[in-house]
DRENMILO-909548 format. One record per residue (C-alpha): x negated, y negated, z. Coordinates in steps of 0.5 Angstrom, whole numbers, plus 500, padded with zeros to 3 digits. Layout:
<nodes>
XYZ;...
</nodes>
This chain:
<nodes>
500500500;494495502;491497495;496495492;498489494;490487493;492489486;498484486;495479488;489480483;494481477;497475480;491471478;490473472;497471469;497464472;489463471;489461478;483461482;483468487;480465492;486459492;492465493;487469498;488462502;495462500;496468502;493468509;496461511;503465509;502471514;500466519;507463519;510471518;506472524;508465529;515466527;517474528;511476533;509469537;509463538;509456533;504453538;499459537;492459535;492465530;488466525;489472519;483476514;485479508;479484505;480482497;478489495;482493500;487489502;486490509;490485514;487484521;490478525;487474531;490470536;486465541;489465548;486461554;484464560;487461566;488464574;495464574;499466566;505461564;505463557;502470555;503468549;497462550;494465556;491470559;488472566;481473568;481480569;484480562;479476558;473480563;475487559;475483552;469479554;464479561;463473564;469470562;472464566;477461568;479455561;474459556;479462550;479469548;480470541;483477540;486482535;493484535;497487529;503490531;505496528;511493522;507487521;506489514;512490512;515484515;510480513;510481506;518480506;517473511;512471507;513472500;517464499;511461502;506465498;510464492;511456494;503456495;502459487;506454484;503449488;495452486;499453479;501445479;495442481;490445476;494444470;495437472;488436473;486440466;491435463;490429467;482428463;486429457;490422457;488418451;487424447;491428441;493435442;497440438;503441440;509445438;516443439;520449444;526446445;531438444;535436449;538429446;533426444;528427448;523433445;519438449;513441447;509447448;502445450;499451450;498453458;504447460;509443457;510436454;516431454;517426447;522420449;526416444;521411444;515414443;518417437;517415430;523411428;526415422;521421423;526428424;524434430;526441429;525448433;518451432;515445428;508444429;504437430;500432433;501428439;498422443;497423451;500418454;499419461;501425466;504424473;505428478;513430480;516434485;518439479;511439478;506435472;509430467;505430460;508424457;507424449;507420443;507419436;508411436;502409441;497405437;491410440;494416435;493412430;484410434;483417435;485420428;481415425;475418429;477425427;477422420;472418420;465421422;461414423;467411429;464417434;457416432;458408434;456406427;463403425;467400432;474400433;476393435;483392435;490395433;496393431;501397430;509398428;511406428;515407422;512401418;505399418;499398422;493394422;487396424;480391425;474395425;466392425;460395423;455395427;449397422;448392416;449396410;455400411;462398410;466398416;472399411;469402406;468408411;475409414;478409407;473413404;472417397;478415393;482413400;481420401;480420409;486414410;491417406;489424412;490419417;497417413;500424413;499426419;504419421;510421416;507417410;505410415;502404411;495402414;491396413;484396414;482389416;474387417;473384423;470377424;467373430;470368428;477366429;478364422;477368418;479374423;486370422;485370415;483376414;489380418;494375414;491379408;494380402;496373403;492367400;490362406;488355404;487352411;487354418;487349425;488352431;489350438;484355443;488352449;495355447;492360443;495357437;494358429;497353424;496357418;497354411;498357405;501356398;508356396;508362392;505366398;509364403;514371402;507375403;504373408;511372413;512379410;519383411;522381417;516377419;512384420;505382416;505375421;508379427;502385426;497379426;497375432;498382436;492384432;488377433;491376439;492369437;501366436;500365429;505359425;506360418;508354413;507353405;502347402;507342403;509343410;515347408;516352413;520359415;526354417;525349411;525354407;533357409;536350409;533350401;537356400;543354402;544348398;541352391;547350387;550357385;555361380;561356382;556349381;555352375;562355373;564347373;558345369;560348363;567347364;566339364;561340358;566343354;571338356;567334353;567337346;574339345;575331346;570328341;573334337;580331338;577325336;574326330;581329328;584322328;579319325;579316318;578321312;571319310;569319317;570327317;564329315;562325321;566327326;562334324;556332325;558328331;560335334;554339332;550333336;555334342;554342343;546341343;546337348;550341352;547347351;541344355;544342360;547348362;541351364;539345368;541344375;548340377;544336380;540333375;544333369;551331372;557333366;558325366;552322363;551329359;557326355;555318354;549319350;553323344;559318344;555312343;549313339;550318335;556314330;551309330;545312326;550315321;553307320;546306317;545312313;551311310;549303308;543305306;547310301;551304298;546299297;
</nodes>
């Protein structure tokens, strides 16, 4: 029997990869309280052994030699502690071995909570302190179950959790997928580690450069900043240390081969590769890229940066949303302004939108144009005759001018004043011509 608890035990280790001498200490505790609780006294001094290999139990108690016995269970006469030990006297303590009869079997059923509580105790502080030096690392993971819309990945020897909001909006999960998380942090809880994952963390981004890219971990090609919007876009500044090698050139690699590994492995995430510079101005500049930047004035105490750039490259480097100037001030660290060569800003610009002349402005346009054909054609019909082929000439002159105008914007070219120059100067020049004809 005692073999094969020693047998259990040692089974026990190998499955739960826990340490041996953890659960014989685990062990040795629970008979302890086996023993206090069945056949002692909870303020006994009581001390157990267990032999590894045979599995042998032998318990000890410590009592105090006294002249007159109060507690047998904590002390003991002098004639008592003199057949145990010679030359003992009154206030030494005696240590003696006691194991009754059934404690083996009272024991194992006493104490098997405890021994099972102390496991997952040992079991629990092993893997968080093996997961706790992974934080900030990419690990491999397979997705066991979805609760909601939070994930549980398989690590291996524990489990993960993925949150909603460290997921990558648009990116679908099912039962036995495999990829690649970003440790975020691990806590401690009552139900045991807590591994915090995530696919939206800009480090994920850092580390799988380091694993594309074989000048990061060497230190040749340094990291400095990421920006990142899951889903969408990232910016990412890098700086070489080395003259000679291209920092940018080194992340996108032969044919934008070591980037595309790293775009992949997001869902397709698009990634722009910024150079680095001291200089808060041509950092900014750089950060705003594809954009063009005529000027940059910024304001250190506010950590501000009024950017100017040309009127058709106001779209671009605002960006979808304002994503291109938002993923450059978190990359630059500074509050980027952006305003078009003549000062035309974000606000500006909307409020230009709104007075745009539209389908209707144009509409009327037309209709006045028109109108005003169909009345100089009513004209021509009363007039005399001989000024018929005037008349035709007259109209053909209206309908080329309106032509024009109807290209032009209502405000420029109002219907009005279209309609004045063919009236009055057009019979004029045809009065002459005709004169010239007679004489």
């Amino acid at each position: 029997m005692q073999t094969q608890f020693a047998q259990a035990i040692t089974q026990i280790c190998e499955e739960k990869n826990i340490p041996k001498e953890l659960v014989m200490e685990a062990v040795e505790a629970a008979l302890v309280a086996a023993y206090k609780k069945d056949y002692g006294d909870k303020d006994q001094e009581v001390r157990v052994t267990l032999n590894e290999e045979s599995g042998a139990i032998e318990v000890y108690v410590t009592k105090t030699v006294v002249e007159e016995v109060e507690n047998p269970m904590l002390e003991m006469t002098v004639e008592a502690a003199n057949r145990i030990k010679k030359g003992a006297k009154v206030g030494d303590a005696i240590e003696i071995m006691d194991l009754p009869a059934d404690f083996g079997r009272i024991a194992a059923q006493t104490a098997k909570q405890v021994i099972i509580q102390r496991i997952r105790e040992a079991e629990r502080d092993i893997v968080f302190s093996e997961y706790k030096d992974k934080e900030g690392e990419i690990l491999n993971c397979t997705v066991q179950r979805i609760e909601g819309d939070t994930i549980i990945c398989d690590l291996g020897k524990s489990s993960g959790v993925l949150f909603r909001n460290e997921q990558i909006p648009g990116e679908r999960y099912y039962p036995n997928q495999r990829f690649r998380v970003y440790v975020v942090r691990v806590e401690q809880s009552a139900k045991g580690p807590q591994i915090v994952l995530s696919r939206s963390h800009p480090g994920m981004v850092k580390r799988l450069f380091e694993a594309e890219v074989p000048e990061i971990p060497a230190g040749i090609v340094e990291v400095k900043s990421i920006a990142r919007e899951a889903g969408a876009r990232t910016k990412i500044a890098v700086f070489s240390k080395e003259d000679g090698v291209d920092p940018v050139g080194s992340c996108v690699g032969q044919r934008g081969i070591r980037v595309q590994g790293v775009m992949n492995e997001i869902g397709g995430e698009k990634i722009d590769i910024i150079l680095w510079d001291e200089d808060p101005k041509v950092y900014i500049e750089n950060a705003l890229s594809p954009a063009k930047v005529i000027e940059i004035t910024l304001n250190e105490e506010e950590q501000k940066a009024a950017v100017k750039v040309p009127e058709d490259q106001l779209s671009l480097a605002i960006g979808k949303q304002g994503q291109n100037v938002r993923l450059a001030a978190k990359l630059t660290g500074w509050n980027v302004d952006i305003e078009g060569a003549d000062g035309t800003g974000l606000e500006k610009i909307e409020e230009a939108a709104k007075i745009v002349p539209n389908k209707d402005d144009k509409k009327d346009l037309e209709a006045a144009i028109i109108q005003a054909v169909e009345e100089q054609n009513k004209e021509a019909e009363e007039a005399p005759s001989e000024n018929v082929e005037k008349a035709s000439e007259d109209e053909v002159a209206a309908e080329a001018p309106g032509e024009e105008s109807a290209e032009m914007p209502a405000e420029e070219v109002p219907a009005e004043e279209a309609k004045e120059p063919e009236v009055t100067e057009k019979p004029v020049e045809v009065d002459e011509a005709e004169k010239e004809k007679t004489e």
